[in-house]
Structures are given as structure tokens and as C-alpha cells.
N, C-alpha and C positions, 0 to 999 in steps of 0.2 A: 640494547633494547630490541628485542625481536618485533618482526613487522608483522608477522604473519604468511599468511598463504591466500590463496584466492581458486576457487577453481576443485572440482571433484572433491565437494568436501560431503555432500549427502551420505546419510547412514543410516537413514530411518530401516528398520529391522519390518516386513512382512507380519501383519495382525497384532505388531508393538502397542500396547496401551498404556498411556502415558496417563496418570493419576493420582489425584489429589486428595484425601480425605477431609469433609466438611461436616461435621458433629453438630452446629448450629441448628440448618435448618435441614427437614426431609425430604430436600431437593434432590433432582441428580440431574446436570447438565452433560450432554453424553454427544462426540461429537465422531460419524463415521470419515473418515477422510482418505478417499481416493487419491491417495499422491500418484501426479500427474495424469491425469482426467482434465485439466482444467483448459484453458483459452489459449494453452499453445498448440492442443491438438487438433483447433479449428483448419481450414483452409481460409485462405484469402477472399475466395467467391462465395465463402459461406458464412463470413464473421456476425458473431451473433449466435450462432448455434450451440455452445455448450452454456452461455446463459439461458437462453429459450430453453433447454432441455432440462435446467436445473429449474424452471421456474413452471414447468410441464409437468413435473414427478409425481404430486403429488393433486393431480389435476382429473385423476380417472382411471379405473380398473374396466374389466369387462365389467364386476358388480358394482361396483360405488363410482357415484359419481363426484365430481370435486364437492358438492355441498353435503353429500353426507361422508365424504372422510373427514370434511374440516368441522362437521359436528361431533363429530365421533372422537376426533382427538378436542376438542372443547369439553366435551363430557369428561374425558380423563385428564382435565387440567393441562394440557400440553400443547406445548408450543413447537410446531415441528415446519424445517424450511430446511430446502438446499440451495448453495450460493455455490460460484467459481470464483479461483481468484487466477492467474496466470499459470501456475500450476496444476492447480485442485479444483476437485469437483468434492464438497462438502455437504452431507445431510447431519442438520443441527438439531439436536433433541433438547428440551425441558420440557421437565415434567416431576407431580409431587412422585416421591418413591416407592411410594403404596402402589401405585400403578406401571409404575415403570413395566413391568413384565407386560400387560395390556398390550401397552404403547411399541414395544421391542417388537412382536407379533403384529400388530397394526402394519406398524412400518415394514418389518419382512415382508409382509402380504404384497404392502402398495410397490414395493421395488421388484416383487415379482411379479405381481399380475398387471403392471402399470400398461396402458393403449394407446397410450397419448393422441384423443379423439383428436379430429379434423375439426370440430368448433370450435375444440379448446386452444388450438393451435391458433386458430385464426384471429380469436381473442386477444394471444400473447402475441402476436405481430402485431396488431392495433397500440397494441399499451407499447411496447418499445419503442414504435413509430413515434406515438405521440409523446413519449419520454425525450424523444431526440427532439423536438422541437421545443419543449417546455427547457431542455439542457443548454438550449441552442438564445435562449433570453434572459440565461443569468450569465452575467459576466463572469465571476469568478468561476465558475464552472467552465466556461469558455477558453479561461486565462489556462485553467489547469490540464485541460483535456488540452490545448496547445503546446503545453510545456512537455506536455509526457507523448503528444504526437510528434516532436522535432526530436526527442531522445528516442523513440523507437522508429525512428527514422521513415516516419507514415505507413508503420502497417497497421495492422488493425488493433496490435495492445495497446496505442497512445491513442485510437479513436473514442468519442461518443458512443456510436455506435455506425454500423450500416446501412442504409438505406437498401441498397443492393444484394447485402449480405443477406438481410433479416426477409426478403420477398422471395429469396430463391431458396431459403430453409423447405421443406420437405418433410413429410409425414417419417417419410423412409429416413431421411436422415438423421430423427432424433432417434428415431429407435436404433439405429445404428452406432449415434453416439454414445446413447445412454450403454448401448449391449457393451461395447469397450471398455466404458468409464467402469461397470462391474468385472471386467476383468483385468483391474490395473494390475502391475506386477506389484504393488504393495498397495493395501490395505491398512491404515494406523485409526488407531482412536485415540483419542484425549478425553477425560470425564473426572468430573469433580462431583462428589456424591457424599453423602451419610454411610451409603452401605462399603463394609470391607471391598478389598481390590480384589482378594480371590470370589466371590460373590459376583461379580459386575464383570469379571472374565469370564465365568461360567454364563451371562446371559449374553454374552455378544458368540457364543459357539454358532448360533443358528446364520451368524453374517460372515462364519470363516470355514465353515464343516464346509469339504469336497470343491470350496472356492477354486474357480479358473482364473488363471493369471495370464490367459494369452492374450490380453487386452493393451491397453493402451503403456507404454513404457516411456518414465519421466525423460524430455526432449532437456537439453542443456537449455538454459536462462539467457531469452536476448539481449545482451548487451546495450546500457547505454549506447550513443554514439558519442565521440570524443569530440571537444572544443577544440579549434584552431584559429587563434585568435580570439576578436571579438564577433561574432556571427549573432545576427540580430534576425528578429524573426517575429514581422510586425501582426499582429491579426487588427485589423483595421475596422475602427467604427467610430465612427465621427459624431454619432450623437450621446458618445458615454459624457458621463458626467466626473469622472475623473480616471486618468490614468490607471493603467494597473502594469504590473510586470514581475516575471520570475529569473531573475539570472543562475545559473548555476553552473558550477565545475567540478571537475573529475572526485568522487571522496576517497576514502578508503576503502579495501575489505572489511568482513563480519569481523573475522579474529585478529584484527590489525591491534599491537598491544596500546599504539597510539593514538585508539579511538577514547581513553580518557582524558587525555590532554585536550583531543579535538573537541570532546563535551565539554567541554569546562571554557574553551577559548569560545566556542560557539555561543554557548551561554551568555559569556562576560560581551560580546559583539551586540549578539542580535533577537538578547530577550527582551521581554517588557522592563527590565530594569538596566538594558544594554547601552552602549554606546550608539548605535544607530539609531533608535530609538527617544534617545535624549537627545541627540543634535538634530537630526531629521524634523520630529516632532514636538520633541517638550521648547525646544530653542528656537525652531523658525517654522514652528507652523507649516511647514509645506504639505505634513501626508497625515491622513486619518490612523496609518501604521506603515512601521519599518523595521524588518528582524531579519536575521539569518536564522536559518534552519539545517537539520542533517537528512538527505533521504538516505534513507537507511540499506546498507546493503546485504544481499542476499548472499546465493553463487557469485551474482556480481558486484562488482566494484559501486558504493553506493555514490552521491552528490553531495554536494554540499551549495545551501543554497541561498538567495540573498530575495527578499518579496518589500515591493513596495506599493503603494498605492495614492499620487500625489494630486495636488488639483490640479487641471489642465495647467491655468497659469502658474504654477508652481513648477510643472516637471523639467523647465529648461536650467531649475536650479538645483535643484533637487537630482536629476539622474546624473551628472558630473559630479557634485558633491558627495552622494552616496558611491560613486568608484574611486573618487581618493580617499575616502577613509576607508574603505577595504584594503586599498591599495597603502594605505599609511597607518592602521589603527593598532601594528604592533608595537610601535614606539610611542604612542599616543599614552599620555598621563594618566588620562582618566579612566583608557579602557585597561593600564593594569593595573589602578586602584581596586576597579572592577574584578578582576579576574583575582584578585587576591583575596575575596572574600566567597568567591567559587567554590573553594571545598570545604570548608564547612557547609555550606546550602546543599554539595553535593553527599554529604555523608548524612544528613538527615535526610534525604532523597532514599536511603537505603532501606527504608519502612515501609515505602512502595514493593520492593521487592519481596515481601513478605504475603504480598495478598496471592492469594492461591491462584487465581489467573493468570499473573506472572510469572510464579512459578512453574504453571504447567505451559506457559509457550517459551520460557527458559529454559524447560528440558525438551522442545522441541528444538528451538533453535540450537541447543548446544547439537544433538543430532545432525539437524539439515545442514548448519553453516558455519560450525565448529566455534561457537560461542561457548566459551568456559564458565563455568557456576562458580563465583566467588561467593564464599562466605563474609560474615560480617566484619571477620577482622583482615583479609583478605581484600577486602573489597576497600576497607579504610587505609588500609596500609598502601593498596595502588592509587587513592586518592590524596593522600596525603603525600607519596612524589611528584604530584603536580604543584613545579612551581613558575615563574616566573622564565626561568633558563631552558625547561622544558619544551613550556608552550613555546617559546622562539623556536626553538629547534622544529619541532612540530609543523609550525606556521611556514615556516620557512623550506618545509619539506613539501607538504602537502597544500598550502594556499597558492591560488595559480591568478590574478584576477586577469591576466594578460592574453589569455585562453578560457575565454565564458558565452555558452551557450544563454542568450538572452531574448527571450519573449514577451511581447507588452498585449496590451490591449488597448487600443485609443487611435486616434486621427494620426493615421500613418504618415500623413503629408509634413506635421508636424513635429513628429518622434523622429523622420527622414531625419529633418534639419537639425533638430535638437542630436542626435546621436555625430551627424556629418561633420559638427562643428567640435564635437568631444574626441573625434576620432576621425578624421578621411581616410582613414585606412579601415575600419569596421565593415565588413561584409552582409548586407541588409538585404532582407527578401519580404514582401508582403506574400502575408496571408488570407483566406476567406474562409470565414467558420464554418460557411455549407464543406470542406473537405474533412471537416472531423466527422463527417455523419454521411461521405459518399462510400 
């Protein structure tokens, strides 16, 4: 059984339109997408910059001001926003299709004539400001931007946001960034539409005719950091009302062939119908929820992840108990009773794969991360060798719980004792929320 590969697997093609035809309704969702534009091309002292820029785009021309472009795309039904994500810098269209051409010229207009004023600016550092503080008193927001700040090892992809970042942003700098982000070295769209795909090529010419590509060029994918041991990694608040925490370790690659076994064992562990989830909760009351999860991976190697959330007086029994059944649930009865009724759940699951959104980030990912398109019988046939002897093998390859990145949320003086007493050897560091947002 092949493993896969990891590593230079991108192949998105320059002005690639990736496309779905939708007959139903006269819609067309139509998505420009700057591969790599996005929050790797930021600096350290400037983090915050290619959201600010994406949430600036559409904020002011020399002629139109933010209120009359956002009237102007209201008159023609459309819904128009740009977002980043680690990579990309995304401008997302819908709109009915009667108007699409409108709206195509609209938006050509605002991405070239965009100013991005000095009021507008100043506006959008208020609102992220105050995002970070409003981010900064939901715990699970807290727990999460924790878990992903210890995996990028405190730079600015695992932050809230900046504090520092977002005040030394610069009139000059967005335009700067934005100038880049139009000349990435590739340009893709994605669109799901009524109208034919030669039709819907022909109206994106005006966003690729004499296009410069001396801009920004995709940077490689930072790397989780790897678990050594138990490393615990407290964010400390003493007046939560119950525990929270995210463990996780090393997962697979995108085209790992043993990412159905892992779906399937993942499932049978740590769904709502899982073994953690029944002993944890349905049997001793200790947490409001307990699963395991997949993060999913990209270029990189993704996690695999274990979340729970217990009452204080519960967690001294509850976080030991929840790592020997990790640590023991391949042998466990009930979890491969469980796991024996995984592929059937998982072969009706394959109906999902049929809705045209999936499909078209299907043929994305098969591009970016060498995800293979199984068909239906294809797709049953690799589900249906999942069985029992597998997932061991599997488990046995790929489950680590001895090596786990672990992050809680709660009165650290307490999770000290409760972890010290589960492990003297566990490596434990407290944290404070204000450094997801320095």
C-alpha cells in the first residue's frame, strides 16, 4: 500500500479555470484567486497587512466611494468580498447571471482604480483592533488561535492578530501589497455557473489580457512543528468556567493512500457516535464534548487531533482517562464494534461528493496537493478494504500519543498538578492570551 509523497506537489496551471456547470439556478459564483498573495507574503512587523488589504479593495476609487460601490454592486444583486488565507489573496463574486458582465467590469474597474483612502484605512485598523479584543473573551477562539500559535511556532500564522502589526500598516504598504498580489505568478479561478465554461472564459480575458506576473511568487507552506514527547502548553485563566484543550500529533500527507483507514478509525474514536465520546460523556458525565479530529493537510503534513472540554472538577479525571484510551482504544471492544460499521456510513458519505462545491475544490486540491478523484465505484472499492487488520496497521503506523502537542485553556496552577501527576516527565509552559494579539 503506497504512502504517498509530501512536498512540491502544486500544479495549479496560470489563468486555470476550474468549473462546474449549475442548470438550476441563474447564478454564477465566480472566484479570482491569486495563488500566493496571501499571509505568507506578510513581514513579521507588518502582520495584518494582506487582510487589511483584502478588506480595503473594495473601499474606494478616485470616483466611488465605499458607499456607492457597495450600492452599485446591491443594484446588480451581488455579493462581492476579498478574503486571504495562508496562501491566497481571493476576490469572491455572486451574482444573478443576467448581470454578471456589469459586475466583471465593476470589479475590473475597482481593482484598478482602487486608492485605498487614509480614512478608510484608519477605520479598518479600528475594526481589527477591536476584533482582537472581542477574539480575546471567547475562549474557544482563544483555545484555537493557541493551538495553531504553538504549531507555527509564534509567528504570525498561529496569531489573532497584531497589535503592532496592524498600527505600523501604511497607506504605502497596501498599495504595495495589493500591486504584488496582481502580479502573482499564477492567477486561477474557480466558478460554478448556468452559463457554458467557453462563455465564462471568454468574460474573465479582461483579468488575464497582458497580466504581469512579476509579483508575488507562491513561498513553500510552514511547517507544523513536531511533538517531542508530551509538551503541554497552558493559556491560563482562572475564572473559566470549564476546562478546555486541544492535543494533537504529527498526521499524514494530502495523498497518503492511508488517509482512509485514518478516516474511518478517526470516525469510529472520536465522533458523536465515537468511543471518546461515550465513555467520556454519555458514561461519566465529566465534558460537555470529546472527539477526535483530522487537520487536514496541505504541502504539509496535516494533525491529527484529540479536543475536549471538562468541568473543572471533572478534568483531574477526565485528562488521564482520555490518554489511555487513546493510548489503548485499538484493542478496545467497543471501539471496533464501532469502526466495523464505518464503511457503510462512509460509502453513503459519497453523496456529499457529488455537490458541485466539492467537486470543484476536488479539482483544486487534486492540482495543489495531489488529491486523486475517485469515482463511485473507486471510491467504494478503497472503502470497502478497510477493515479491522488494516486500521491496526494504520494505527500503529501513524498514532503517536507518546509525542503530543497539548494545549488547554483553564487555571494553569491546576492543569500543572493534574498533568505532573499523569506524567513528571511532560514538558509544560504557561501562556498569556495578550501574545496571540502582540
Amino acid at each position: 500500500m503506497g504512502h504517498g509523497t509530501a512536498g512540491g506537489i502544486d500544479a495549479v496551471v496560470n489563468h486555470h479555470l476550474y468549473y462546474q456547470q449549475d442548470l438550476r439556478v441563474p447564478m454564477t459564483s465566480l472566484s479570482l484567486v491569486f495563488h500566493g498573495g496571501g499571509i505568507q507574503q506578510e513581514a513579521e512587523a507588518k502582520a495584518g497587512l494582506a487582510r487589511m488589504t483584502a478588506k480595503m479593495l473594495f473601499r474606494g476609487t478616485a470616483a466611488m466611494s465605499r458607499e456607492e460601490i457597495s450600492k452599485k454592486f446591491e443594484l446588480l444583486g451581488a455579493d462581492v468580498n476579498a478574503a486571504v488565507s495562508e496562501t491566497d489573496f481571493a476576490v469572491n463574486i455572486s451574482c444573478f447571471t443576467k448581470n454578471l458582465d456589469e459586475v466583471l467590469v465593476l470589479v475590473h474597474t475597482v481593482m484598478n482604480e482602487v486608492s485605498f483612502p487614509n480614512d478608510e484605512l484608519d477605520l479598518v485598523k479600528k475594526q481589527e483592533l477591536n476584533q482582537m479584543e472581542a477574539a480575546l473573551q471567547e475562549p474557544e477562539r482563544v483555545l484555537n488561535a493557541g493551538n495553531q500559535y504553538v504549531l507555527f511556532n509564534g509567528t504570525r500564522l498561529g496569531k489573532i492578530g497584531s497589535r503592532k502589526g496592524v498600527n505600523a500598516v501604511a497607506r504605502n504598504d497596501v498599495v504595495n501589497f495589493f500591486s504584488a498580489v496582481c502580479g502573482t505568478r499564477v492567477l486561477y479561478f474557480t466558478c460554478i455557473s448556468d452559463l457554458p465554461q467557453e462563455e465564462i472564459s471568454g468574460k474573465l480575458s479582461a483579468f488575464t489580457r497582458n497580466r504581469q506576473t512579476d509579483g508575488f511568487a507562491l513561498k513553500p507552506e510552514a511547517p507544523f512543528r513536531e511533538s517531542h514527547g508530551l509538551e503541554a502548553y497552558i493559556v491560563d485563566s482562572r475564572d473559566a468556567t470549564n476546562d478546555r484543550f486541544i492535543w494533537t500529533q504529527r498526521g499524514i500527507s494530502a495523498n497518503d493512500d492511508r488517509r482512509f483507514d485514518l478516516q474511518l478509525v478517526v470516525d469510529a474514536l472520536g465522533s458523536f457516535e465515537g468511543l471518546l465520546f461515550d465513555v467520556l460523556r454519555n458514561k461519566n458525565g465529566w465534558c460537555y464534548g470529546a472527539y477526535g479530529f483530522i487537520m487536514q493537510p496541505t504541502i504539509r503534513h496535516g494533525r491529527i487531533g484529540f479536543y475536549s472540554d471538562p468541568a473543572a472538577t471533572s478534568s483531574e479525571k477526565l485528562i488521564p482517562a482520555m490518554k489511555q484510551l487513546i493510548h489503548d482504544f485499538p484493542e478496545d471492544k467497543e471501539f471496533q464494534e464501532r469502526l466495523s460499521h464505518r464503511n457503510a456510513a462512509f460509502k453513503n458519505r459519497y453523496a456529499y461528493q457529488l455537490d458541485l462545491k466539492y467537486k470543484l475544490s476536488s479539482e483544486v486540491n487534486r492540482d495543489r496537493y495531489g488529491v486523486p478523484i475517485l469515482d463511485q465505484e473507486s471510491y467504494y472499492k478503497r472503502i470497502d478494504a478497510v477493515n479491522l487488520q488494516t486500521a491496526k496497521k494504520t494505527i500503529s503506523e501513524v498514532f503517536d500519543p507518546e509525542n503530543m502537542t497539548m494545549v488547554f485553556y483553564g487555571d494553569a496552577r491546576r492543569i500543572t498538578s493534574i498533568l505532573k501527576n499523569m506524567d513528571p516527565n511532560a514538558k509544560i509552559t504557561l501562556m498569556n492570551k495578550d501574545i496571540l494579539v502582540e
